[in-house]
N, C-alpha and C positions, 0 to 999 in steps of 0.2 A: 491543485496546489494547497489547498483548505487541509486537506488529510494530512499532507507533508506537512504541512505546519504544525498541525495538531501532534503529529510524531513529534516531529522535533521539541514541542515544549513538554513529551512525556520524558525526555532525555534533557534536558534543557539544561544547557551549558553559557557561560559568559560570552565563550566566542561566536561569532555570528557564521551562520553555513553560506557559502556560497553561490549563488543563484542556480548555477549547473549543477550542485551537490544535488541542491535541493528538487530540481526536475529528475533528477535520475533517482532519486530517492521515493516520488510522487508515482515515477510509472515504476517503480519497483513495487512498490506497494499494493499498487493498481493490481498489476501480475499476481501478487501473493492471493490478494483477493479473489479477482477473477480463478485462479486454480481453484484455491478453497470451496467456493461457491459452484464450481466444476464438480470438483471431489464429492460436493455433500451432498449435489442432484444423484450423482451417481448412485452413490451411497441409498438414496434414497429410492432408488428404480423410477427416478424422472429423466425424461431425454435432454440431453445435452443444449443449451443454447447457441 
Protein backbone atom coordinates (compact mmCIF):
# COMPACT_ATOMS: atom_id res chain seq x y z
CA UNK A 1 0.00 0.00 0.00
CA UNK A 2 3.10 2.45 0.83
CA UNK A 3 4.06 2.23 -3.04
CA UNK A 4 0.41 2.99 -4.18
CA UNK A 5 0.42 5.88 -2.08
CA UNK A 6 3.62 7.02 -3.14
CA UNK A 7 2.03 6.65 -6.97
CA UNK A 8 -0.75 8.33 -6.21
CA UNK A 9 0.82 11.53 -4.72
CA UNK A 10 3.23 11.55 -7.95
CA UNK A 11 -0.26 12.20 -9.80
CA UNK A 12 -1.76 13.75 -6.85
CA UNK A 13 -5.07 15.14 -7.47
CA UNK A 14 -7.91 16.80 -4.93
CA UNK A 15 -9.98 13.92 -5.40
CA UNK A 16 -9.43 11.15 -3.09
CA UNK A 17 -8.82 7.24 -4.73
CA UNK A 18 -10.92 4.83 -3.55
CA UNK A 19 -9.71 2.02 -1.12
CA UNK A 20 -10.35 -0.76 -3.99
CA UNK A 21 -8.69 1.74 -6.60
CA UNK A 22 -5.95 1.97 -4.66
CA UNK A 23 -5.34 -2.05 -3.98
CA UNK A 24 -5.79 -2.87 -7.48
CA UNK A 25 -3.39 -0.19 -8.24
CA UNK A 26 -0.81 -1.53 -5.33
CA UNK A 27 -0.78 -5.10 -7.02
CA UNK A 28 -0.68 -3.61 -10.44
CA UNK A 29 2.39 -2.02 -9.67
CA UNK A 30 3.69 -4.92 -7.65
CA UNK A 31 3.32 -6.96 -11.23
CA UNK A 32 5.03 -4.04 -13.21
CA UNK A 33 7.83 -4.55 -10.91
CA UNK A 34 8.02 -8.08 -10.27
CA UNK A 35 8.25 -8.33 -14.61
CA UNK A 36 10.74 -5.64 -14.80
CA UNK A 37 12.94 -7.13 -12.30
CA UNK A 38 12.15 -10.58 -14.23
CA UNK A 39 13.11 -8.99 -17.57
CA UNK A 40 16.47 -7.33 -16.12
CA UNK A 41 17.63 -10.83 -14.51
CA UNK A 42 17.10 -12.16 -17.69
CA UNK A 43 18.58 -9.57 -19.57
CA UNK A 44 21.32 -10.20 -17.36
CA UNK A 45 21.86 -14.09 -17.77
CA UNK A 46 20.75 -14.50 -14.10
CA UNK A 47 18.20 -17.34 -13.40
CA UNK A 48 14.81 -16.48 -12.84
CA UNK A 49 13.34 -16.27 -9.08
Amino acid sequence: MLLARTIQRAFERELAIPDAALRDLATATVTLLSDLIDADRVASGLPEA
